[in-house]
C-alpha positions in Angstrom: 0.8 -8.6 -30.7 -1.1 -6.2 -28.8 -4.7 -6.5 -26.7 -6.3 -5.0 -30.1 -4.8 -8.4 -31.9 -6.3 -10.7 -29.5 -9.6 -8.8 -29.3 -9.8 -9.2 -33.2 -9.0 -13.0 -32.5 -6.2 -12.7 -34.9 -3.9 -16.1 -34.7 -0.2 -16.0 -33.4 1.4 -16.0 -30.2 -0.7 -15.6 -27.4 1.0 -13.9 -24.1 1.2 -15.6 -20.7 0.0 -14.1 -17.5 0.6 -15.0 -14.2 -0.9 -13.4 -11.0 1.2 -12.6 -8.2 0.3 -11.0 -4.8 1.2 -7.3 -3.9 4.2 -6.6 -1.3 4.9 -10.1 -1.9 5.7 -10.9 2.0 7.9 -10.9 4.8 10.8 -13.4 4.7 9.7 -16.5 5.8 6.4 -16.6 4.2 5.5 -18.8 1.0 2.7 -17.7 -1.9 1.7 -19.5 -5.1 2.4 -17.4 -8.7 -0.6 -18.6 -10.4 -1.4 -18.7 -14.5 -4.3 -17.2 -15.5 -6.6 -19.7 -15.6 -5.7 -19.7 -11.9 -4.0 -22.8 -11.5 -0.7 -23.3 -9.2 2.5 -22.3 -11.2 5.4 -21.6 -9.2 6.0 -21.2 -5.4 8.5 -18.3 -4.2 9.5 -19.4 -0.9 10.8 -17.4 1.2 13.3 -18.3 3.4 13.5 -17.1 7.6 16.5 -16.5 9.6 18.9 -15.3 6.8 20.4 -12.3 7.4 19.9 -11.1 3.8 16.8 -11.4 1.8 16.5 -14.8 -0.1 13.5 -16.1 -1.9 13.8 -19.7 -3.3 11.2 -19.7 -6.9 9.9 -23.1 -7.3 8.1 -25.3 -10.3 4.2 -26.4 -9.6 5.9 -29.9 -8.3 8.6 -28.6 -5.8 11.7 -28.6 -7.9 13.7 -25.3 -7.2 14.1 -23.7 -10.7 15.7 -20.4 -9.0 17.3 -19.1 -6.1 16.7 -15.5 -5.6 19.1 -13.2 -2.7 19.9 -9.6 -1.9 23.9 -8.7 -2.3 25.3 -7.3 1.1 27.5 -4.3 0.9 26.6 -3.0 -2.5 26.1 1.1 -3.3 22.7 0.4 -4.5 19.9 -2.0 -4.1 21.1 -5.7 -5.7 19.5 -8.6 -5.7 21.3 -11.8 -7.8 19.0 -14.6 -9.6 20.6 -18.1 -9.4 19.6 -20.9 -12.0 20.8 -23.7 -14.1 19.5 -21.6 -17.3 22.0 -18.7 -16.6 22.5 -16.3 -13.3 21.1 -12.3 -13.7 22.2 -9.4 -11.4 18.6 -7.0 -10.8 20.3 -3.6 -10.0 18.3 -0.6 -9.1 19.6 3.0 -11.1 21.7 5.6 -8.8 19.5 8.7 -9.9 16.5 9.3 -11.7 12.6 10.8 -10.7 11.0 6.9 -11.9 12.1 3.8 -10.3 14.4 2.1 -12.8 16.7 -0.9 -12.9 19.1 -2.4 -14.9 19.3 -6.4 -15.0 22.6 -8.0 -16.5 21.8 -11.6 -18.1 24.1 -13.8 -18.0 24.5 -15.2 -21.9 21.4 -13.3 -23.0 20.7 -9.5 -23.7 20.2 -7.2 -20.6 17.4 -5.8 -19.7 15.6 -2.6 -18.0 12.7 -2.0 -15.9 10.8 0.9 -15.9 7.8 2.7 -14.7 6.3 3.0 -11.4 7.7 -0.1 -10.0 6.7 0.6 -6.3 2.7 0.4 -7.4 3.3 -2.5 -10.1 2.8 -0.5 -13.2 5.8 -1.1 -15.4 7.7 -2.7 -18.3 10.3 -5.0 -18.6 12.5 -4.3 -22.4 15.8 -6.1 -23.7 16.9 -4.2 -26.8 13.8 -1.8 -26.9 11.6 -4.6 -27.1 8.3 -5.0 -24.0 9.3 -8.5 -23.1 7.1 -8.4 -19.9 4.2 -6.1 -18.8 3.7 -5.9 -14.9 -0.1 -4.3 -13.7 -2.4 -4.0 -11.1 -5.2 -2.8 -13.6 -5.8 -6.7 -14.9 -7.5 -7.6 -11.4 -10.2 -6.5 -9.4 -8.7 -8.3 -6.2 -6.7 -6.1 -3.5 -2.9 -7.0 -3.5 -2.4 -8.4 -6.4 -1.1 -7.8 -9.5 -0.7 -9.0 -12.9 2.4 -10.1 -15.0 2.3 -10.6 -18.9 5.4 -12.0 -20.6 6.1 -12.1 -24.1 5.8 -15.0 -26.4 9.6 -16.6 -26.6 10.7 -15.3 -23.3 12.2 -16.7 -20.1 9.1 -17.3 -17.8 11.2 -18.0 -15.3 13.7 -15.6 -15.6 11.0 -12.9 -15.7 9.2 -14.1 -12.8 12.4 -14.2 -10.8 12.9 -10.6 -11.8 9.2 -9.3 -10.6 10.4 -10.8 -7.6 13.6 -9.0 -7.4 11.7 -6.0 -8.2 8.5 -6.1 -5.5 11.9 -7.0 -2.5 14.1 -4.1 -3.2 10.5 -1.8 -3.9 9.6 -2.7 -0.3 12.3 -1.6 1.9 
């Protein structure tokens, strides 16, 4: 269903959004994903004094859903999602003019990211299908951008991604 649809009103599915701030932070800090009626959805938390980047994503009561960390010693950018509903390995492409990456899912179908990922204007797609819709253009507020995932989706694993994606964007 598209933003025509919901203008029409038509019924069915409605998309989730979440807002998340831009350049997400340096390691050690802690920021709230919020829903779009703006109330508290998940925590990323970042953790200090690792020596690689690790983000720990967190439910609106504490509970750690996912653990987020770069890979050491890898040819290309490679940050690995930890969690009980299946691990995913966010890898950025070798060539290519456009930022892409390639995301393997454990158990599920993999995914791709594409567009300009480095000013939050991209897609998310498993099979050819938009499962997430990342944008800067839903807000008026500096440093911040939307994220809009698909009915049926992994919230959490999609979330954990967009984080995956704003870390190895800001090196």
């Amino acid at each position: 269903m598209g933003l025509r649809d919901r203008i029409r009103g038509d019924d069915g599915p409605q998309n989730t959004k979440y807002q998340m701030r831009e350049k997400l932070m340096s390691i050690g800090d802690d920021y709230w994903i919020e829903d779009d009626s703006g109330q508290r959805a998940f925590k990323v938390d970042g953790k200090a004094a690792r020596v690689r980047d690790t983000f720990i994503l967190r439910d609106a009561g504490g509970e750690e859903v996912a653990k987020i960390q770069e890979r050491a010693v890898r040819v290309r950018d490679t940050m690995e999602i930890e969690r009980p509903g299946g691990n995913a390995t966010v890898k950025k492409a070798l060539v290519g003019l456009r930022d892409r990456f390639t995301i393997d899912v454990d158990g599920a179908g993999d995914m791709k990211a594409h567009g300009n990922i480095v000013d939050h204007e991209y897609e998310i797609e498993r099979d050819g299908d938009t499962v997430a819709t990342v944008s800067k253009k839903w807000f008026r507020v500096r440093e911040t951008y939307g994220v809009e995932i698909a009915p049926g989706q992994d919230i959490v694993l999609l979330l954990a991604i967009t984080v995956c994606l704003d870390s190895l964007t800001d090196h």
